[in-house]
C-alpha positions as CSV (number, residue, x, y, z in Angstrom):
1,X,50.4,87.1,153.9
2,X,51.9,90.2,153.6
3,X,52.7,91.8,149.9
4,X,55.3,91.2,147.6
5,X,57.8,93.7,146.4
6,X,56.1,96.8,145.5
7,X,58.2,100.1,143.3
8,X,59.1,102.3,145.7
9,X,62.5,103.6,143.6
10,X,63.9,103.4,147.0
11,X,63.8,99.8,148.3
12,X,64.3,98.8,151.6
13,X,66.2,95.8,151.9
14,X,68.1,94.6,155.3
15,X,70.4,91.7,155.9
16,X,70.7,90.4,158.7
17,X,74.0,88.5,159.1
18,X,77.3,89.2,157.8
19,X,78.9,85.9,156.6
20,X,79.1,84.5,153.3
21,X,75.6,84.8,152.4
22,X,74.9,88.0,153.7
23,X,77.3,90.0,152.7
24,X,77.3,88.4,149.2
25,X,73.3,89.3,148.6
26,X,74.8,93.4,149.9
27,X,77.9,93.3,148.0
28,X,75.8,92.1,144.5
29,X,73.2,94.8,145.5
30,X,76.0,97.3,145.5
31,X,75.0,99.3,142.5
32,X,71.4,98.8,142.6
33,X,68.3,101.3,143.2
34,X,67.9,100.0,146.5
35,X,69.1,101.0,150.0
36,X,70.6,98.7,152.1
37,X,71.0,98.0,155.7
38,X,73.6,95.2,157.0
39,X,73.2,94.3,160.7
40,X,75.6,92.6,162.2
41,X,76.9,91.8,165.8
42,X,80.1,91.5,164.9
43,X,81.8,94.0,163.0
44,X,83.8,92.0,160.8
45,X,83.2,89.3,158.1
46,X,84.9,85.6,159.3
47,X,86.5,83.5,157.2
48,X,85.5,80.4,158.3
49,X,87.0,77.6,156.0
50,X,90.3,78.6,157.9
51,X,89.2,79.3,161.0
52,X,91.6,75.6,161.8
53,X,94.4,77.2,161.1
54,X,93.7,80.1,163.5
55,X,93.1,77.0,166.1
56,X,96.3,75.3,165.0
57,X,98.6,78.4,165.1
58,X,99.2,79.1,161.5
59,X,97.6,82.0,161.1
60,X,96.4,85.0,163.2
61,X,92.7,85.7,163.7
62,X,93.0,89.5,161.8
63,X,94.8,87.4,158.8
64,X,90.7,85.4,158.5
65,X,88.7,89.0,159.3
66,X,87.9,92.3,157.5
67,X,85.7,95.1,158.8
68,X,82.2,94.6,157.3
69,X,82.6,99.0,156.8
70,X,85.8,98.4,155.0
71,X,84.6,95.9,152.5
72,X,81.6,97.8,151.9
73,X,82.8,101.2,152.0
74,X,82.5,101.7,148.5
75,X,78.8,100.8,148.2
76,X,77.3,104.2,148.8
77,X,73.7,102.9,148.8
78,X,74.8,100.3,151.7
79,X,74.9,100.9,155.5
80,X,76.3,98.8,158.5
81,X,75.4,99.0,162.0
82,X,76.5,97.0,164.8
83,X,74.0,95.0,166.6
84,X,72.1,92.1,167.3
85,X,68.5,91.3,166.0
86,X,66.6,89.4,168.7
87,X,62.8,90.0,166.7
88,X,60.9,90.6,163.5
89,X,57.7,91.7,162.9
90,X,57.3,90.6,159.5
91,X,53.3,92.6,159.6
92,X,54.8,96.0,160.7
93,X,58.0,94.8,158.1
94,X,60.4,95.9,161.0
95,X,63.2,94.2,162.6
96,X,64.2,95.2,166.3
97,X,67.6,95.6,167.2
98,X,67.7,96.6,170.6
99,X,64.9,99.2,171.1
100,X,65.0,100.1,167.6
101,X,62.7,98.7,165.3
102,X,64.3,99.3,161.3
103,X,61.8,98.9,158.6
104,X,62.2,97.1,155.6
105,X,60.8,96.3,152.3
106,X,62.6,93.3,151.6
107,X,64.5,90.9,154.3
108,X,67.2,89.0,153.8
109,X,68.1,86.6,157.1
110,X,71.6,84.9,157.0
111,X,72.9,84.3,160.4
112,X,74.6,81.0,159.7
113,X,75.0,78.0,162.2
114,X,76.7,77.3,165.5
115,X,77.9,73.6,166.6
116,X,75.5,71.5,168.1
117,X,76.0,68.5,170.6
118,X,72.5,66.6,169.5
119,X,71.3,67.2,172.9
120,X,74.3,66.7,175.2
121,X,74.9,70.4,175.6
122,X,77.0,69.8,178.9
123,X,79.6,68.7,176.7
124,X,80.8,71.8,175.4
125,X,82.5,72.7,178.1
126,X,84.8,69.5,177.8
127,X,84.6,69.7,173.6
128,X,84.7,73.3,172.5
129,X,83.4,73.5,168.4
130,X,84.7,75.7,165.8
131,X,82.4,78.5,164.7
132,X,83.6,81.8,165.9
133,X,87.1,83.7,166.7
134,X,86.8,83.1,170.3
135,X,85.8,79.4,169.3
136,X,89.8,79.0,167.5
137,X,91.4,81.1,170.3
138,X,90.3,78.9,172.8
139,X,91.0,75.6,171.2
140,X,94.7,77.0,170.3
141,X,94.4,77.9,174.1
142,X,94.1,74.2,174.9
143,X,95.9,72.2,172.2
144,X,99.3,74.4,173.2
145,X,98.3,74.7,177.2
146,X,98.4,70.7,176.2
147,X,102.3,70.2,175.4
148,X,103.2,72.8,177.9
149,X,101.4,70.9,180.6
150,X,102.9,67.5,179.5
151,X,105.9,69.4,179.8
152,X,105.3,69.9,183.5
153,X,104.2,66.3,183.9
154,X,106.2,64.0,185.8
155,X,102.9,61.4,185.6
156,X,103.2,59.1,183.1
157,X,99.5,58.5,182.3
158,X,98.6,62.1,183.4
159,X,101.4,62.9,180.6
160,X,99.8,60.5,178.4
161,X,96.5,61.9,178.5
162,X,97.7,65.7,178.0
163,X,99.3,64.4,174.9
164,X,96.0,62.6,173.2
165,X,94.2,64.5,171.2
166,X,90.9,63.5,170.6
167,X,88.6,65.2,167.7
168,X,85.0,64.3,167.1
169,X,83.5,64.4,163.7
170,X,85.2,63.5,160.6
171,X,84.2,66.1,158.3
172,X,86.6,68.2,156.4
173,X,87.0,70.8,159.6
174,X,87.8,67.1,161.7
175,X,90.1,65.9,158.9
176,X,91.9,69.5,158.7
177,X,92.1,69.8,162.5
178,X,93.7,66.4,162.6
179,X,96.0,66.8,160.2
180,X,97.1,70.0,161.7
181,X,97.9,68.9,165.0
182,X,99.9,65.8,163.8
183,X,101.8,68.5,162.0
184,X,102.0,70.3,165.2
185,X,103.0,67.5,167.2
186,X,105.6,65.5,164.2
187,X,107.5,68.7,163.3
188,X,107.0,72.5,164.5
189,X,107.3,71.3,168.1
190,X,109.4,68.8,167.8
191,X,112.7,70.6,168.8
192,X,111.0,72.9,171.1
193,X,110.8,70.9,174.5
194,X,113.3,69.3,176.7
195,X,111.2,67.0,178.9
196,X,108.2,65.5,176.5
197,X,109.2,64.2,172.6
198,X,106.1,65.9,171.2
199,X,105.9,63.3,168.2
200,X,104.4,60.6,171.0
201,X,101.4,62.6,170.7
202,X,98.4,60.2,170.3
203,X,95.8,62.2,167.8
204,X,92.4,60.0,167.0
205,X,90.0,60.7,164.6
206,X,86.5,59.8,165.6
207,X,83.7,59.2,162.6
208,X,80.1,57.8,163.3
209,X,79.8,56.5,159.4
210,X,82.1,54.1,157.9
211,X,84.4,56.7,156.1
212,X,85.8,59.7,157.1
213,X,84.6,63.1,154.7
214,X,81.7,61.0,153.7
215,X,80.0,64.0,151.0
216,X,83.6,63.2,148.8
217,X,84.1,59.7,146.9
218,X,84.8,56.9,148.2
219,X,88.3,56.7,146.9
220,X,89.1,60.0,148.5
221,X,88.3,59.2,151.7
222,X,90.5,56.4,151.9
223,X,93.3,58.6,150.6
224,X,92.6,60.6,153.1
225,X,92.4,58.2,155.4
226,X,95.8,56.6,154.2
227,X,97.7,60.2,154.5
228,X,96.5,61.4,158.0
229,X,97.8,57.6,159.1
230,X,101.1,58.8,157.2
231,X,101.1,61.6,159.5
232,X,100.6,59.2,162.7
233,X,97.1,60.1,162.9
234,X,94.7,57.4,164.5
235,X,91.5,56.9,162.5
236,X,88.3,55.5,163.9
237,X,85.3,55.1,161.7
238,X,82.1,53.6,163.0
239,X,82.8,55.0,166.4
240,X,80.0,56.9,168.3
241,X,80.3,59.5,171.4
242,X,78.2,58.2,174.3
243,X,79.3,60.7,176.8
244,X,82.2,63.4,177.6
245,X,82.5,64.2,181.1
246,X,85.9,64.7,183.0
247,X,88.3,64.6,180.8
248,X,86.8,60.8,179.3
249,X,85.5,60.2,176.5
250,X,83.6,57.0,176.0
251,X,83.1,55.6,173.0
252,X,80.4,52.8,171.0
253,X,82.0,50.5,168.4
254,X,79.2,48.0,168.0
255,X,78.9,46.5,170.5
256,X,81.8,47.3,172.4
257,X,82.4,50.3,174.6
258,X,85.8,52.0,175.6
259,X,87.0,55.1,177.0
260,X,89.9,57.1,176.6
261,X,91.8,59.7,178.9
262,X,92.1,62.4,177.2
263,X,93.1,66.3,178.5
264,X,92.3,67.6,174.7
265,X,88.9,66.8,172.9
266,X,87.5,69.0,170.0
267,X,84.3,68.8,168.5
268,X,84.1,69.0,164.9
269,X,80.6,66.4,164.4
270,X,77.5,68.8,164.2
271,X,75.7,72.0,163.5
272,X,72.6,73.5,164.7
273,X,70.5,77.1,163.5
274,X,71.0,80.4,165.0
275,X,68.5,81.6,167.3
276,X,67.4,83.5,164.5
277,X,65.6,80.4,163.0
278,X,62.8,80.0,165.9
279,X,61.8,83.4,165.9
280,X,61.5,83.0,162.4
281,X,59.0,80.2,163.0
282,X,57.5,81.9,165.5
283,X,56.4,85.1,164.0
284,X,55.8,83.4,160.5
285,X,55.1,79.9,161.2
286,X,57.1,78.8,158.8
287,X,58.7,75.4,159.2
288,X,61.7,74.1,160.3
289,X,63.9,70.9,160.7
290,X,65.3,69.0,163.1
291,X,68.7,71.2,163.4
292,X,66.4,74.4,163.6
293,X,67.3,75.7,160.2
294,X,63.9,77.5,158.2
295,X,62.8,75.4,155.3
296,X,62.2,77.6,152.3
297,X,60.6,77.6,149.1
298,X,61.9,77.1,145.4
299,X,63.6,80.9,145.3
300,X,64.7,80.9,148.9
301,X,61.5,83.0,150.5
302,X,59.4,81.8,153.9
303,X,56.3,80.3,152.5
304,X,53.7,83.1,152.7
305,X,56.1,85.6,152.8
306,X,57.7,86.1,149.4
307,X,60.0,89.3,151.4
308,X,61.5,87.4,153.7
309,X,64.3,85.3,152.8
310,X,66.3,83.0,154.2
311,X,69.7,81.9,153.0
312,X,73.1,80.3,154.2
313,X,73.7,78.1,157.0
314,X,70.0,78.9,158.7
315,X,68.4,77.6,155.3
316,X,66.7,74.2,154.7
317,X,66.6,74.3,150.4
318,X,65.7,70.9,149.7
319,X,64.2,71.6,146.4
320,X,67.3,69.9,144.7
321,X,68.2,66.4,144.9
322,X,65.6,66.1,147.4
323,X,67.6,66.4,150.3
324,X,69.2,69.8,152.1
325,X,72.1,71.3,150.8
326,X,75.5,71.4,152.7
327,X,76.2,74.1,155.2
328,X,79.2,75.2,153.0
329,X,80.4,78.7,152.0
330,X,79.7,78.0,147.8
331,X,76.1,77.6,149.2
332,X,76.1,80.9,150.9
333,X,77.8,82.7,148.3
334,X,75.3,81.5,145.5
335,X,72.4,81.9,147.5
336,X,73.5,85.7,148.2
337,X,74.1,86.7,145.0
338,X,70.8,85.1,143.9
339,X,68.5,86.8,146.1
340,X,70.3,89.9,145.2
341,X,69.2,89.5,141.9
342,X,65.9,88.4,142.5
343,X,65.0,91.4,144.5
344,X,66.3,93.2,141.3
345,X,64.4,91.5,138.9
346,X,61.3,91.8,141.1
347,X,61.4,95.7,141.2
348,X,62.0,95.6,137.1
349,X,59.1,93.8,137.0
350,X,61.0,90.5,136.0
351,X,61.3,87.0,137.5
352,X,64.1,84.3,137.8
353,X,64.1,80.7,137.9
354,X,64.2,79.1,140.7
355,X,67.4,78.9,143.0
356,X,69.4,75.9,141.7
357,X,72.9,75.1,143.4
358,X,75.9,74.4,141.4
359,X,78.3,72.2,143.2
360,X,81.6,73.5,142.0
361,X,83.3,70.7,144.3
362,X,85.1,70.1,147.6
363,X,88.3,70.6,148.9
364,X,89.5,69.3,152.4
365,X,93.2,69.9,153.8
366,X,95.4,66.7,155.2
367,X,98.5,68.5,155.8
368,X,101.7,70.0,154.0
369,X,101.5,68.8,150.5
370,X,98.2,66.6,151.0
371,X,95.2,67.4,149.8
372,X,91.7,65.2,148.3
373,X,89.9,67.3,145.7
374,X,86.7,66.3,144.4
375,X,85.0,67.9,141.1
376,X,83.2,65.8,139.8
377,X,84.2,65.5,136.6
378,X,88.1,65.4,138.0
379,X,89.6,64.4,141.3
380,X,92.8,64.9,142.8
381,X,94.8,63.8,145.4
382,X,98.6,64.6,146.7
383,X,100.5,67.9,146.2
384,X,98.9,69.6,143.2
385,X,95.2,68.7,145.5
386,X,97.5,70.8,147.8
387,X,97.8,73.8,145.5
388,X,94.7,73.7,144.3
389,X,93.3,74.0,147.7
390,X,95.7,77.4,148.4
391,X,94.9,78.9,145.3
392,X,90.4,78.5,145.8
393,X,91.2,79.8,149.8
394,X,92.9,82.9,148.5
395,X,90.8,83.6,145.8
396,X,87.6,83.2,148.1
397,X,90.0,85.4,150.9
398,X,87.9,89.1,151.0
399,X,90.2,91.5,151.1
400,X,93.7,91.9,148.7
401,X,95.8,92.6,152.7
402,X,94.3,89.2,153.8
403,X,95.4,87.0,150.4
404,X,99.2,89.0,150.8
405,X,99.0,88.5,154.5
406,X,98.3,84.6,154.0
407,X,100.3,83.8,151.0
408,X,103.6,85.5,153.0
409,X,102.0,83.8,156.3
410,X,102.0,80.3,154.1
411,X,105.0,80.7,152.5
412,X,107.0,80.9,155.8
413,X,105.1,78.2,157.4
414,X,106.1,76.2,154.2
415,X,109.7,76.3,154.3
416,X,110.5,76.9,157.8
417,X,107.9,74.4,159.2
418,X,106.9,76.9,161.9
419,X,103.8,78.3,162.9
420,X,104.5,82.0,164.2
421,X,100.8,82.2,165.9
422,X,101.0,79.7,168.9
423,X,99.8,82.0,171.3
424,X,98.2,81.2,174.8
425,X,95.4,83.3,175.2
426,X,91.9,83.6,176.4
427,X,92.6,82.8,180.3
428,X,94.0,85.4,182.8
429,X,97.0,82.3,183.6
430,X,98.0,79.2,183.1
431,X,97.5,78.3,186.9
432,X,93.9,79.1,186.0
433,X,93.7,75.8,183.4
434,X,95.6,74.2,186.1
435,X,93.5,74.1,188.7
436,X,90.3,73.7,186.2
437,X,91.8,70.7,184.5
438,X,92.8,69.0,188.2
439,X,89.2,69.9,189.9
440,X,87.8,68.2,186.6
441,X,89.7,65.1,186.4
442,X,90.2,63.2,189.7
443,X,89.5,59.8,188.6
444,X,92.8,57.6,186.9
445,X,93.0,57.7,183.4
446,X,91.9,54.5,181.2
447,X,94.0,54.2,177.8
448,X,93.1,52.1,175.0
């Protein structure tokens, strides 16, 4: 057991990670008598709850980022460097980023969560997820490479199965991708091709449970439910994902097993830790769960460490309601900005309560003028669920050129029904996808 936090007037405190959580805890430590270190391997903070619309074409990737320097230029006591962490030694209190080891007083880990394919990792290459940049730019990649392709088709069921769309996990990233694409497919391409009527576009849904967005009331999902079906989206509930190989995916509904052609498949159904997480356990035996994320005590520290925290996505906090709270970016924003303030009460001398969550909500997009929002106390549904979902995104939004950038970005989208971001990028060509997407689907397509 190492020691708590001692007086030094010039605390050491470094954050590893640059999401919500991390750069929360730096940006609340912004005027205190502390120095801090922010390491990141990226150099700019991700927006994540819109990271769909970067994958759907409504928005640009820079229009979701800011510099981690520029929105912390201002905090004179707070550094950045660029880098990745790959080991702690929480004796020496040093983190190593490369062959530098940077000492700390205080640690503050926050590297978030990646997808996860509960084992079946060999999948990914057929179901890309949604956690990074490079994660949106590939799925735009495929979902336009999609209609182009069909465009080229002369195949009926080789046209077919470049036009279904097949998304796994109904969660509010599922539910928004879904919606999206329908969108997509229904209107902003609609016009746009000459050989292929876009709105024949077969999107489905897949959910394990019996509801899609299962964390909101009941009576929201089956809005929700009822307005992606508006939008000619397929819905499958109870459905689970046996296998994805070659362009198939094959499906469990009870007892019953199908599979469906499809060129398209995004994965939207699972998260797992960071790497970070097991050399956490490693170096501090502390404990983890079944995803890989660190369970922590009552104020968010490793147990036996009280300077080592863990917060965001990579932390298990199940001291409140008994079960884990939701990898969401309130969680990480709270969780910042109270471990911030812990490490100031601690060099005053002071203490704080325990961490407690306070669930403002959640919000999850269906399309243009469709929205469920669920507060608890109040829930909404329809167009002003719509608005209210605009106005929390850009408030949350970093940077003032990101909300102007996405309120004139959503405008346009709004009342021309376009989406000025469909870009194909990420491969050298399109014969490149060709030939990938031929050498990985020789058997016939089966429809259901």
């Amino acid at each position: 057991m190492v020691n708590s936090l001692d007086n030094n007037p010039i605390h050491q405190v470094v954050i590893v990670g640059g999401g919500f959580a991390g750069l929360y805890a730096a940006k609340t430590l912004a005027k205190a008598a502390v120095n801090v270190t922010l390491i990141d391997k990226r150099n700019f903070h991700l927006f994540q709850p819109l990271l769909y619309q970067v994958a759907t074409g409504a928005l640009s990737p820079a229009d979701i980022s800011s510099p981690l320097r520029s929105i912390l230029s201002k905090s004179k006591n707070t550094k950045v460097l660029l880098g990745e962490v790959n080991n702690i030694d929480p004796e020496a209190q040093k983190v190593i980023v490369g062959d530098e080891a940077i000492p700390y007083d205080t640690l503050i880990v926050a590297t978030g969560a990646k997808h996860s394919y509960f084992g079946k990792d060999n999948w990914e290459e057929f179901a890309p997820g949604l956690k990074t940049v490079e994660d949106a730019i590939e799925m735009r990649r495929r979902i336009f490479m999609a209609f182009e392709a069909a465009e080229k088709e002369t195949d009926p069921e080789k046209r077919r199965a470049w036009l279904t769309f097949v998304i796994v996990g109904g969660g509010p990233t599922g539910v928004e991708l879904a919606g999206a694409i329908a969108e997509l497919a229904n209107q902003t391409l609609k016009e746009d091709f000459r050989n292929i009527d876009t709105s024949e576009a077969q999107i489905l849904l897949l959910e394990g449970l019996d509801r899609i967005l299962p964390p909101f009331a009941p009576e929201l999902s089956q809005e929700a439910e009822a307005s992606l079906t508006r939008l000619g989206v397929v819905v499958q509930t109870k459905t689970l994902v046996t296998n994805i190989e070659n362009n198939i995916v094959t499906l469990k509904q009870g007892d019953e097993v199908k599979e469906i052609a499809s060129k398209t498949i995004l994965w939207a159904a699972g998260v797992k830790a960071s790497p970070m997480g097991k050399v956490l356990v490693e170096r501090t035996a502390a404990e983890c769960d079944r995803a890989g994320r660190v369970i922590v005590e009552p104020d968010l520290s490793i147990k036996e460490y009280p300077n080592i925290f863990v917060i965001g996505d990579l932390a298990n906090f199940s001291h409140q309601n008994n079960k884990p709270l939701p990898g969401v970016a309130p969680v990480a924003i709270q969780q910042g900005e109270y471990v911030a303030k812990l490490i100031q009460q601690r060099l005053a001398g002071k203490s704080l309560p325990a961490f407690a969550y306070v669930d403002r909500g959640s919000l999850a997009m269906i399309g243009q003028n469709s929205a469920v929002v669920d507060l608890g106390f109040l829930k909404l549904k329809g167009f002003f669920a719509w608005a209210f979902w605009l106005l929390i995104h850009i408030y949350f939004l970093i940077e003032f050129n990101n909300k102007l950038v996405v309120i004139i970005q959503w405008a346009w989208n709004y009342f021309t029904r376009n989406r000025g971001a469909r870009l194909i990028t990420g491969r050298e060509s399109v014969t490149e996808l060709e030939i990938y997407t031929s050498e990985t689907n020789k058997q016939q397509p089966i429809n259901v």
